[in-house]
N, C-alpha and C positions, 0 to 999 in steps of 0.2 A: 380450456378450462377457465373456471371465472370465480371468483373471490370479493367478495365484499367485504369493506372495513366496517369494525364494530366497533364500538365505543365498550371499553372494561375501564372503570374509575375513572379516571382523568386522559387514558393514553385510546389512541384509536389503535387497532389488530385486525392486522390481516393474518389470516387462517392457514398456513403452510398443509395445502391434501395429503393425503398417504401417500398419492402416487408421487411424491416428491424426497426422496433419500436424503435423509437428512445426513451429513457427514462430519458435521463438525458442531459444535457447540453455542459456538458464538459467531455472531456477525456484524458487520459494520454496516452501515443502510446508509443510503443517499439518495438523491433525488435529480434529477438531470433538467435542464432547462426544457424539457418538452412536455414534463411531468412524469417521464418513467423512475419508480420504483426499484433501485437496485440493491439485491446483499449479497455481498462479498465477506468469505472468510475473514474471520478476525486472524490477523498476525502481526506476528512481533516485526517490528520496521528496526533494522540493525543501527542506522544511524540514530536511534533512540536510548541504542540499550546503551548503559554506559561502560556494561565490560566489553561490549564489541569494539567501542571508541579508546576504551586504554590499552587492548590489546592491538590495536591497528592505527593506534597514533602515529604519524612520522617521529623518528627520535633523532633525524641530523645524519644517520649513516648512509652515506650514498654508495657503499660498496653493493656493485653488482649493477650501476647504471652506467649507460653507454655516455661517451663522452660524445659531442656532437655539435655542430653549427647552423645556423639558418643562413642561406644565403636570403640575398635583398630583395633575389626574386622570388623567395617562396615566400613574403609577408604581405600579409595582405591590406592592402590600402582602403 
């Protein structure tokens, strides 16, 4: 199947066919160094959201980590 870009007011559109399920709402669009066209779902990225990050901040309590050593041979040079 083949799709041509059209010019609507300022932006150019490509035409998404029927035979394509649309599932979600929004999407994110990019462009790849060879020229392909891609959309990806639009989603929420956690490390953006800011309740994710005050909910899963480190707060200092290290209760439940294993105590532990590196020896000299597992560092790597």
């Amino acid at each position: 199947m083949t799709v041509k870009i059209r010019r609507v007011g300022t932006s150019d559109v490509l035409t998404v066919p029927k035979s394509i399920k649309k599932r979600y709402k929004e999407y994110e669009v990019y462009q790849d160094r060879n020229g392909a066209i891609v959309y990806m779902p639009k989603r929420n990225n956690p490390f953006k959201n800011s309740e994710f990050i005050a909910k899963h901040l480190y707060d200092g309590d290290d209760t439940g980590f294993i105590d532990g050593e590196v020896r000299d041979d597992e560092l790597l040079h």
